[in-house]
C-alpha positions as CSV (number, residue, x, y, z in Angstrom):
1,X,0.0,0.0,0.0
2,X,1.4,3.6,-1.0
3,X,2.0,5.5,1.9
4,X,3.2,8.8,-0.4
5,X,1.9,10.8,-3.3
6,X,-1.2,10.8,-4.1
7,X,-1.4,13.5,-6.5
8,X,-0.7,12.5,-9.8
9,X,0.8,15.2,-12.5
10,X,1.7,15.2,-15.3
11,X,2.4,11.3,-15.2
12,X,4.0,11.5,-12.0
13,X,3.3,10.9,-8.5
14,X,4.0,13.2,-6.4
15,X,2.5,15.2,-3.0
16,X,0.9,17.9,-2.2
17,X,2.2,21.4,-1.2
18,X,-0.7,22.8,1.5
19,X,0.9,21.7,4.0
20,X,-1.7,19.8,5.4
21,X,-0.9,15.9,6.5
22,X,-3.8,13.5,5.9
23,X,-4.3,9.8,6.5
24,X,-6.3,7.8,4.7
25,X,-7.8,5.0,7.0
26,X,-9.7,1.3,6.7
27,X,-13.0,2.8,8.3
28,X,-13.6,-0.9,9.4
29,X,-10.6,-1.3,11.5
30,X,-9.0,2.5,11.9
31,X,-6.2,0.9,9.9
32,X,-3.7,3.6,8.7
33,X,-3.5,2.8,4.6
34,X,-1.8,5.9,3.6
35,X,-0.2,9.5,4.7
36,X,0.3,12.2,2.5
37,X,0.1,16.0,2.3
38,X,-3.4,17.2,0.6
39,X,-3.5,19.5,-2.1
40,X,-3.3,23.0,-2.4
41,X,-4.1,26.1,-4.9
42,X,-0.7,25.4,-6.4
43,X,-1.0,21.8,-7.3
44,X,-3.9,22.4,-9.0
45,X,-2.6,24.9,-10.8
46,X,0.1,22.7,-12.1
47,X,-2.2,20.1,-12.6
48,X,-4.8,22.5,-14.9
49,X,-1.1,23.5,-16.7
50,X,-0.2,19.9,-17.1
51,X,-3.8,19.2,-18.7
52,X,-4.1,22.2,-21.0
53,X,-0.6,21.3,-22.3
54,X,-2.2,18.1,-23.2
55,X,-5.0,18.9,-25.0
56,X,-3.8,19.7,-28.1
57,X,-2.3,16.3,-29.0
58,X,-4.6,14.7,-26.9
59,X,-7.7,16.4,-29.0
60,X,-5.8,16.1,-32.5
61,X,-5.8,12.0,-32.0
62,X,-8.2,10.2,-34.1
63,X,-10.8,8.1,-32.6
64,X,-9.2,5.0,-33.5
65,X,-6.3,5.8,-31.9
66,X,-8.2,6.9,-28.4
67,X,-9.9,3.6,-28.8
68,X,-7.0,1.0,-29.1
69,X,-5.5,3.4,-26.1
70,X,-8.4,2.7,-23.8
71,X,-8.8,-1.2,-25.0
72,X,-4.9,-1.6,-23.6
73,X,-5.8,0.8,-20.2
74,X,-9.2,-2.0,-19.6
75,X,-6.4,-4.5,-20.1
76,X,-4.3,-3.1,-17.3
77,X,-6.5,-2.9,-15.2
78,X,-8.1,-6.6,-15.7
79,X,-4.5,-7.5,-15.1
80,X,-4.4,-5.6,-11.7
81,X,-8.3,-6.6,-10.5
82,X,-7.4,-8.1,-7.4
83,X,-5.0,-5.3,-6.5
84,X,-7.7,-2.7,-7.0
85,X,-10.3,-4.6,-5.4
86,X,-8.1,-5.4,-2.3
87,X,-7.6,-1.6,-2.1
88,X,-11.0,-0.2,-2.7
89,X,-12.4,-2.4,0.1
90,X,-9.8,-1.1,2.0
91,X,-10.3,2.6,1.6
92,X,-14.2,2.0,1.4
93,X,-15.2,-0.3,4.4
94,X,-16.4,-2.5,1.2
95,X,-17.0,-6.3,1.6
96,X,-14.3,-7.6,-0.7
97,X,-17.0,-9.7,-2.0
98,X,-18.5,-6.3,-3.7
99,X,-15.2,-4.9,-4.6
100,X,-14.5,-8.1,-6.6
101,X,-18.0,-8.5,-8.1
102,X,-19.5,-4.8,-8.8
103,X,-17.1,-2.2,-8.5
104,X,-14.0,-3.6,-10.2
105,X,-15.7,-5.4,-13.0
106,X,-18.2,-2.0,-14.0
107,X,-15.4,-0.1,-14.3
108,X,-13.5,-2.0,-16.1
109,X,-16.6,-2.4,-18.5
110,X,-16.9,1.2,-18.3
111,X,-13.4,1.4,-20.2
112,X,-14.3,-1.0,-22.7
113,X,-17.8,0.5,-23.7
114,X,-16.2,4.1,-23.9
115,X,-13.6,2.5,-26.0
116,X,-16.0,1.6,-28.7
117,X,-18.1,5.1,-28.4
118,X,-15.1,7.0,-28.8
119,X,-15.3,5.7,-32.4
120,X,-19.5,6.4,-33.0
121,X,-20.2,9.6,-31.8
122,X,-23.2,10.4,-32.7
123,X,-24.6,13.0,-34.9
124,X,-27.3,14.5,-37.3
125,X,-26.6,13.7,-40.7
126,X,-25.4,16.7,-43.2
127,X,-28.0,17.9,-46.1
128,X,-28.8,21.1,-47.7
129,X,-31.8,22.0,-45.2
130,X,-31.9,25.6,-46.8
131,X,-31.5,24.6,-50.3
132,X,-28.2,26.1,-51.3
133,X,-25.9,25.5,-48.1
134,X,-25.0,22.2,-46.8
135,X,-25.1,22.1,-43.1
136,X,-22.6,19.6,-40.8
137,X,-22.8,19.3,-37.4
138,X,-19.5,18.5,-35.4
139,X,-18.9,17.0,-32.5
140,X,-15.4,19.0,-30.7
141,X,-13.7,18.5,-27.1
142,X,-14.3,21.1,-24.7
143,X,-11.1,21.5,-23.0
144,X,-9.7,20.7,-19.6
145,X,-12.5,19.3,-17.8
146,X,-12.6,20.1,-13.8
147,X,-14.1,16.9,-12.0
148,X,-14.6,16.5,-8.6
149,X,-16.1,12.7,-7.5
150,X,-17.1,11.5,-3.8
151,X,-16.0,8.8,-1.7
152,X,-19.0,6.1,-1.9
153,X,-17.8,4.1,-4.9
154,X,-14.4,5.4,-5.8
155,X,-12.8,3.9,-8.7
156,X,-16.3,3.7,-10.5
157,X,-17.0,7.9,-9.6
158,X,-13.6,8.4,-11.0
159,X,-14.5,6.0,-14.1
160,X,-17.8,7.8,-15.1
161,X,-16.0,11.0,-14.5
162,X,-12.8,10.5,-17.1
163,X,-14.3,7.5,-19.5
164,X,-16.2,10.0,-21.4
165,X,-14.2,12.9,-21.8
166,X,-10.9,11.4,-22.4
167,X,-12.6,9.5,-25.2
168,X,-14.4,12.6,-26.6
169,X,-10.8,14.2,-26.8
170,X,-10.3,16.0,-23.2
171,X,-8.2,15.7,-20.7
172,X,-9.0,15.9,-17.0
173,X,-8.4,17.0,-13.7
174,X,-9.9,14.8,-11.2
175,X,-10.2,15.7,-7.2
176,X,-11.1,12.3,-5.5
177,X,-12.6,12.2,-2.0
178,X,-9.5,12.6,0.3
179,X,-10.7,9.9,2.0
180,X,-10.7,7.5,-0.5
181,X,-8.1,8.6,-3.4
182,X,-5.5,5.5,-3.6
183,X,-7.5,3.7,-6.6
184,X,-7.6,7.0,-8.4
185,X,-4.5,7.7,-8.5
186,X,-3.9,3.7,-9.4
187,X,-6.3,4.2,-12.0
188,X,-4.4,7.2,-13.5
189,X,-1.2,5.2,-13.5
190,X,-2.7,2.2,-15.2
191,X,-4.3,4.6,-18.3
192,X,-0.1,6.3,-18.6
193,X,1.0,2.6,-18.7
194,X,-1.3,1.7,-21.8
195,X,0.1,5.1,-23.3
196,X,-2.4,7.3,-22.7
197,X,-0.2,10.9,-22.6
198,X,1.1,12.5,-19.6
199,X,-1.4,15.3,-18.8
200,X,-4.6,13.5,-20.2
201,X,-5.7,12.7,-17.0
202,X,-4.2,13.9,-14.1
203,X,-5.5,13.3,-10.1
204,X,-5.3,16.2,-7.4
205,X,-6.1,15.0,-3.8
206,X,-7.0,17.6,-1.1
207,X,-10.0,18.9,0.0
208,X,-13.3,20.3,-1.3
209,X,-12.7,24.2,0.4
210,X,-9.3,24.3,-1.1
211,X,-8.4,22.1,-3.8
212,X,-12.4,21.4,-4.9
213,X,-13.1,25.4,-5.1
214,X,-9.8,26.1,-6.5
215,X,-10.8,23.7,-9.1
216,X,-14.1,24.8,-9.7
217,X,-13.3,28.8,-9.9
218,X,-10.1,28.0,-12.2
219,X,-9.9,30.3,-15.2
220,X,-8.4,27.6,-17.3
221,X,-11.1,24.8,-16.3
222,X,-14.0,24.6,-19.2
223,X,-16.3,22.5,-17.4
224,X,-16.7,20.9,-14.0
225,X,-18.5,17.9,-13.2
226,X,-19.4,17.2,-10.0
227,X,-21.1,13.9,-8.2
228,X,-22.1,14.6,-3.9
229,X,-24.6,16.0,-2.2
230,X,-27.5,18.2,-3.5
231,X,-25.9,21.2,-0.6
232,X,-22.6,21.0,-2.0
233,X,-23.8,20.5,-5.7
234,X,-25.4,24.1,-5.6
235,X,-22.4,25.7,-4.1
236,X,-20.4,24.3,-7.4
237,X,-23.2,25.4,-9.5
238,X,-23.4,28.8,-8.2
239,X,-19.5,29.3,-8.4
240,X,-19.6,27.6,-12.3
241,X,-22.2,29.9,-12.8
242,X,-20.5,33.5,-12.2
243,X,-17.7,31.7,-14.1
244,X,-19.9,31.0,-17.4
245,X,-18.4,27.4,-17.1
246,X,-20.1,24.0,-18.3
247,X,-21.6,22.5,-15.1
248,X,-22.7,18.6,-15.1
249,X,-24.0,17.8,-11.3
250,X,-24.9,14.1,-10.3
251,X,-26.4,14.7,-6.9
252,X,-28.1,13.3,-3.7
253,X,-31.1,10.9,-4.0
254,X,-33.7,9.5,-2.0
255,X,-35.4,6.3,-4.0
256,X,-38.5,5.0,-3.3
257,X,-39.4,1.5,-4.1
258,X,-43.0,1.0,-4.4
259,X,-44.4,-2.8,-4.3
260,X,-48.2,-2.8,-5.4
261,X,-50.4,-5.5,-4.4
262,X,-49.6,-8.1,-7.3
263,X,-46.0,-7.8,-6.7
264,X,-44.0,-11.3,-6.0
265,X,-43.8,-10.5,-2.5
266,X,-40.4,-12.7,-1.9
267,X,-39.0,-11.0,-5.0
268,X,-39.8,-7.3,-3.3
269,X,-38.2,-8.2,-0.2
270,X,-35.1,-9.7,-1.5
271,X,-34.6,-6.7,-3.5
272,X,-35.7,-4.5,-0.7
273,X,-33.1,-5.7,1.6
274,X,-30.2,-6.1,-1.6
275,X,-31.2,-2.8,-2.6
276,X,-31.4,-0.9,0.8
277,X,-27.7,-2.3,2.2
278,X,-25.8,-2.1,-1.2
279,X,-22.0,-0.8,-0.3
280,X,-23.6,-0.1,3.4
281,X,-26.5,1.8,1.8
282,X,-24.1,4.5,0.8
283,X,-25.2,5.1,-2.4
284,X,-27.4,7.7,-4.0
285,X,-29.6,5.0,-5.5
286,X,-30.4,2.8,-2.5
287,X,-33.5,2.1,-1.5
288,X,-34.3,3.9,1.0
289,X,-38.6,4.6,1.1
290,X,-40.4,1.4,0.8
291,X,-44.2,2.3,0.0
292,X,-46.1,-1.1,0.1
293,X,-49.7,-1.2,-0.8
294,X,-51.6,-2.2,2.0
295,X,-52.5,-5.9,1.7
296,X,-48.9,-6.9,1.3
297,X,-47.8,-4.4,3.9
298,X,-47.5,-6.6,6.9
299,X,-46.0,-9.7,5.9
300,X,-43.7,-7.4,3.4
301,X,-42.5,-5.5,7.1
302,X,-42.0,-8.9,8.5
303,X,-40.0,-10.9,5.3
304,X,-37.3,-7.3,5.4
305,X,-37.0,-7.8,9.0
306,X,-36.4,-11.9,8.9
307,X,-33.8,-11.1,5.7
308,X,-32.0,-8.3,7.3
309,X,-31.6,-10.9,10.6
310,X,-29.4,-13.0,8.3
311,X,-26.9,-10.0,6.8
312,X,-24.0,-10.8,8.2
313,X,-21.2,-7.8,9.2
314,X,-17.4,-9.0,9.1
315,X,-14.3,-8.1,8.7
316,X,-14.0,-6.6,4.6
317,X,-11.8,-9.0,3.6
318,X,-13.8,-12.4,4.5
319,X,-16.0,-13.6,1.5
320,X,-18.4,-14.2,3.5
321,X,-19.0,-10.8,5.0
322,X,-22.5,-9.5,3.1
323,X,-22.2,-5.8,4.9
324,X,-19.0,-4.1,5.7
325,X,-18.6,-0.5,7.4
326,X,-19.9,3.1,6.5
327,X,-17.0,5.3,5.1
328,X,-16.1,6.5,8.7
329,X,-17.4,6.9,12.6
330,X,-18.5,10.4,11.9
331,X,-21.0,9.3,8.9
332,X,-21.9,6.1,11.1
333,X,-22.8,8.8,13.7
334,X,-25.1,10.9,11.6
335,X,-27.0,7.8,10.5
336,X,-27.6,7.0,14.2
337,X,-28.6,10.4,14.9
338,X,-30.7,10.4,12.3
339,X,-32.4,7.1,13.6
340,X,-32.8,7.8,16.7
341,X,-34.6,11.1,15.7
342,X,-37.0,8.9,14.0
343,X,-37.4,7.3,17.2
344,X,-38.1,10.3,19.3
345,X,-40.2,11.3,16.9
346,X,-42.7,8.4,17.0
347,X,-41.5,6.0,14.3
348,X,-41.0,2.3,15.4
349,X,-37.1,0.6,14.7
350,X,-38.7,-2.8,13.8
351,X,-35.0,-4.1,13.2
352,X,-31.1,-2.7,13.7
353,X,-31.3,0.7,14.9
354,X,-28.0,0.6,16.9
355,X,-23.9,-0.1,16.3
356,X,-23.2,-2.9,16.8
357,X,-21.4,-5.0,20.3
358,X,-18.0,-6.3,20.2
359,X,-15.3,-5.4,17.7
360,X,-16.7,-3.8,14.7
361,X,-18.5,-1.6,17.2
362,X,-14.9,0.0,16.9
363,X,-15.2,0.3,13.6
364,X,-17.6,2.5,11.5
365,X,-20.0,-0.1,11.6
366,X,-24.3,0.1,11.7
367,X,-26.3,-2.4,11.9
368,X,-29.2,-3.3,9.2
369,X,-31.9,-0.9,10.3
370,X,-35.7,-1.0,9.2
371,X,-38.1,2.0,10.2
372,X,-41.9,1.7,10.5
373,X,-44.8,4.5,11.5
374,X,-42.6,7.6,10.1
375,X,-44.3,10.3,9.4
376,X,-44.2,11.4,5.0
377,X,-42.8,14.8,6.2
378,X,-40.3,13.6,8.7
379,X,-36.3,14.0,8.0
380,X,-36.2,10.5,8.2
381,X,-38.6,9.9,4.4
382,X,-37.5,13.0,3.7
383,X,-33.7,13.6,3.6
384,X,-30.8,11.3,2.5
385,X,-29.4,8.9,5.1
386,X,-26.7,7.5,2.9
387,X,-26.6,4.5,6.1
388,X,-28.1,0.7,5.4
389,X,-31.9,2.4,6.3
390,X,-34.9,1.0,4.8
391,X,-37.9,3.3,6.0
392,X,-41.8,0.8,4.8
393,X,-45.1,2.8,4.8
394,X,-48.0,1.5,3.7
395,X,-50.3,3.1,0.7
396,X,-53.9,2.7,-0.8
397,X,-54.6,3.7,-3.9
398,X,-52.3,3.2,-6.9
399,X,-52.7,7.5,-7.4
400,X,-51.6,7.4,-3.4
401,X,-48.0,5.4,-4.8
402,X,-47.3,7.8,-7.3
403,X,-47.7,11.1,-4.9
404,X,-45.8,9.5,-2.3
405,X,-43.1,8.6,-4.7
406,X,-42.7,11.7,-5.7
407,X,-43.1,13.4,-2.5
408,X,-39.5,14.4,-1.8
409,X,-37.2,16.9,-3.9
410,X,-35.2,14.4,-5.2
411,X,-35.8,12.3,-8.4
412,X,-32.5,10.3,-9.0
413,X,-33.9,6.4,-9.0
414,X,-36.9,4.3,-8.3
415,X,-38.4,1.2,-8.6
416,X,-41.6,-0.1,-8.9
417,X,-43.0,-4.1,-7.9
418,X,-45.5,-5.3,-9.6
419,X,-46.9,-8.4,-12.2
420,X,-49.5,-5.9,-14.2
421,X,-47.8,-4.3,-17.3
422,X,-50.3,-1.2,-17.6
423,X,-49.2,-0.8,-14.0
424,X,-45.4,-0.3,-14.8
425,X,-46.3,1.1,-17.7
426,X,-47.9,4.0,-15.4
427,X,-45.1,4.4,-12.7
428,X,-42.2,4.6,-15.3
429,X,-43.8,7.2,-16.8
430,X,-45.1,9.1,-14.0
431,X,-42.3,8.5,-11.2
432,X,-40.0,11.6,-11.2
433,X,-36.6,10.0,-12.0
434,X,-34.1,9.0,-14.2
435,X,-34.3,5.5,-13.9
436,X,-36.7,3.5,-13.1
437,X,-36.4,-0.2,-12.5
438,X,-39.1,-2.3,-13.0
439,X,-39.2,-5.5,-10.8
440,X,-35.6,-4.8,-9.6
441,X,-33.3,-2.2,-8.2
442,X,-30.3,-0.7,-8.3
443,X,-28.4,-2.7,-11.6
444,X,-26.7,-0.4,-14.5
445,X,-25.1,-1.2,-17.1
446,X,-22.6,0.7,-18.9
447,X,-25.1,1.5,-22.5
448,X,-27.9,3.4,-20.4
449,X,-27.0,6.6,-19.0
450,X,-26.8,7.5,-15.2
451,X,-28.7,10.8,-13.9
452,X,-31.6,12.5,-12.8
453,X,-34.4,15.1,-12.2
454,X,-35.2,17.9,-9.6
455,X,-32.5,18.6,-6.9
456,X,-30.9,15.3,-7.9
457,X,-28.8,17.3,-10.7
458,X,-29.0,17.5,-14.4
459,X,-26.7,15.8,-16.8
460,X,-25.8,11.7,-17.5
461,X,-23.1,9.6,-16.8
462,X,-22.3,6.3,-18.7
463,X,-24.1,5.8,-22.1
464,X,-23.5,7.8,-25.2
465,X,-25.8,10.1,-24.3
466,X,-22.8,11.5,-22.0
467,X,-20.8,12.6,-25.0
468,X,-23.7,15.3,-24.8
469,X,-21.9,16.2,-21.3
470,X,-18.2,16.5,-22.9
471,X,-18.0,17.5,-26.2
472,X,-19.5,21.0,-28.0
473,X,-21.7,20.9,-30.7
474,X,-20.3,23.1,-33.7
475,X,-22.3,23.9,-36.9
476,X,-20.8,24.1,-40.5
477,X,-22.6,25.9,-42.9
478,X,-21.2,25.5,-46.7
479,X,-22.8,28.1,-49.3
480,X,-22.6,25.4,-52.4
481,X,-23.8,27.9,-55.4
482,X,-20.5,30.2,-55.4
483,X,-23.0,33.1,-56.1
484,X,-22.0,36.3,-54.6
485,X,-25.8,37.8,-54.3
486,X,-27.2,35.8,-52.0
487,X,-31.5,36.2,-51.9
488,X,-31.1,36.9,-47.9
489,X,-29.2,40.0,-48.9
490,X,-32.5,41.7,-50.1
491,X,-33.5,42.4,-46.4
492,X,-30.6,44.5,-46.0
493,X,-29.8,46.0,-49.6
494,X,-30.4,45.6,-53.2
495,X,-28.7,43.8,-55.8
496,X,-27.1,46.6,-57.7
């Protein structure tokens, strides 16, 4: 494990020059991983420099050639799998059996499917539409791209972020999470080893008030994408903003996962319970509001509670472990917080609702927790958790599913549970999100894009449809009939 440099410039590792020390620790054990100095004003600057330098090779290479570069960077990284799996469950609390069997795999397939877009970027085709001009639309790079990713899913935040800009012809300045930057930086080196320039992508570790805003407010930065919460999100947008910069925000959500009546009612708790405690329920997509209609409400409460009994918490680097920690005590201490506010507040902790005894109550540790009798207003319905919380309230009426649903400002996921077609017909088309899983929750794939509505952010990640996030759109306009009156000139002079 690196226990220096983790900024990467230029091609090289290096540290920072704030000043500032920083550990980066197993949250499941306290286990020291790495110490370093964070970022500062100056690295980034270097690091914008490095990146702008870059760019004009970098955007001159053919697609091809960005292609075969990224095919050889998926092989590096399928060489070094177990090395980046070992060391994102490390940094993220993460069961290795997720490391090995989500987040390592995606990205890698991440690579490979921007490999192949970079090469089919889509576009309208060219025709005369006015008669006597022929009219092209092109597809450009934008420039140095500022992106700033959190801490729940590392290498796969740093993945969405880079994959589609490098292939549309950018190059990058990424700002990890400081908590969680060493597969970044891996990541980086592996994309310079399959001969990907120094500069293309380059990795900036320090915090979001110093490195993040000096990022963000950079003069030299052409767009910044950012993935965290919706608070943070509208700081970045509001600084992009007086900037005139490209802003792409991926921000907090708050899914629901609504099980009508006809729903296979092992099915909806299996993917209550897989969907709820995915990567310790620390992710924006989790399912987090359970709205069961009410003849299947009860024995729905009761089948969550008898699976969540069976999660089992370890140590991260058993195979059996099912659960591992939450990214550190301070985030395992909001989610109790929050919890026990529920509590005070009237709604019942049918399961989990504490940290649990013995050793991984040293750790950042929370048990499986399921909530019933909250109130549709409370925090607990209401705001993100980002903790392994499932909150289960019953509705009526199929109008009373889609209300509640979309009864929260967020709009980033949701599912819906049900063996009627013209009833998932009606929630994925009236559900406020960007996706929405029908029968399931919480799979993506690398072809359909990542994003969402409301205070969840604007923008998409993965797909093609992401190109539309990194590249500009540039009209050509060819006059075809070398006449030098043109009959538009009437409305300004006459042909004399």
């Amino acid at each position: 494990m690196e226990t220096s440099g983790q900024q990467f410039i230029a091609g090289k590792r290096r540290s920072g020059t704030s000043g500032e020390q920083h550990s980066v620790t197993n949250p499941a054990t306290g286990e020291v991983l790495a110490t370093d100095t964070l970022a500062g004003p100056e690295d980034v600057n270097e690091a914008v420099a490095a990146a702008r330098a870059a760019f004009a090779e970098w955007s001159r290479t053919t697609p091809a050639e960005r292609s075969e570069a990224m095919l050889r960077w998926a092989d590096r990284l399928q060489a070094r799998s177990e090395e980046f799996a070992d060391t994102e469950s490390r940094i993220g609390g993460k069961p290795i059996r997720l490391t090995r069997g989500f987040d390592i795999p995606g990205s890698i397939d991440n690579v490979r499917f921007f490999a192949g877009a970079a090469r089919n970027l889509e576009g309208r085709a060219s025709a005369e539409y006015s008669g006597d001009h022929t009219s092209t639309v092109r597809r450009e790079p934008i420039g140095v791209i500022g992106s700033i990713a959190p801490w729940n899913y590392p290498l796969q935040m740093a993945a969405w972020k880079v994959l589609p800009a490098v292939a549309a012809g950018n190059t990058v300045v990424l700002k990890p999470s400081e908590l969680t930057p060493l597969t970044s930086v891996m990541f980086a080196e592996a994309a310079q080893e399959a001969g990907i320039p120094d500069g293309v992508i380059n990795i900036v570790t320090g915090s979001g008030p110093v490195a993040g805003q000096a990022l963000v407010t950079h003069p030299d930065i052409a767009m910044v994408s950012f993935t965290g919460s919706t608070a943070v999100g509208r700081q970045v947008a509001a600084q992009a903003a007086g900037l005139a910069k490209r802003v792409h925000l991926e921000l907090g959500g708050k899914a629901p996962f609504v099980v009508f009546d006809d729903a296979d009612l092992e099915a909806a708790a299996r993917g209550a319970v897989a969907g709820a405690l995915i990567n310790a329920g620390q992710d924006c997509t989790a399912a987090t509001r359970a709205y069961v209609q009410r003849p299947l409400y009860e024995a729905f409460v009761a089948r969550v509670a008898e699976l969540m009994d069976g999660v089992r918490l370890g140590p991260v680097d058993d195979p059996a472990t099912d659960m591992g920690s939450l990214i550190s005590l301070r985030q395992r201490d909001k989610v109790a917080a929050m919890v026990e506010n529920a509590r005070e507040a009237g709604a019942t902790i049918v399961r989990g609702g504490r940290i649990p005894d013995g050793p991984l109550g040293q750790g950042a540790y929370y048990e499986p927790t399921l909530i019933t009798d909250a109130a549709q207003d409370s925090a607990i319905v209401q705001q993100e958790i980002f903790g392994p919380v499932l909150v289960c309230l019953p509705f009526d009426s199929d109008n009373d599913a889609i209300r509640l649903a979309n009864d929260t400002p967020y709009g980033l996921a949701a599912s819906a549970w049900t063996s009627n077609v013209f009833r998932a017909g009606r929630a994925s088309r009236e559900i406020q999100a960007g996706c929405v899983w029908i029968n399931d929750h919480i799979p993506i794939i690398s072809e359909m894009p990542h994003g969402g509505y409301k205070a969840s952010g604007f923008g998409k990640d993965m797909s093609v449809y992401s190109f539309d996030e990194y590249t500009n759109i540039k009209h050509v306009m060819s006059e075809n009939t070398g006449e030098r009156h043109k009959s538009w000139h009437d409305v300004v002079f006459t042909s004399r």
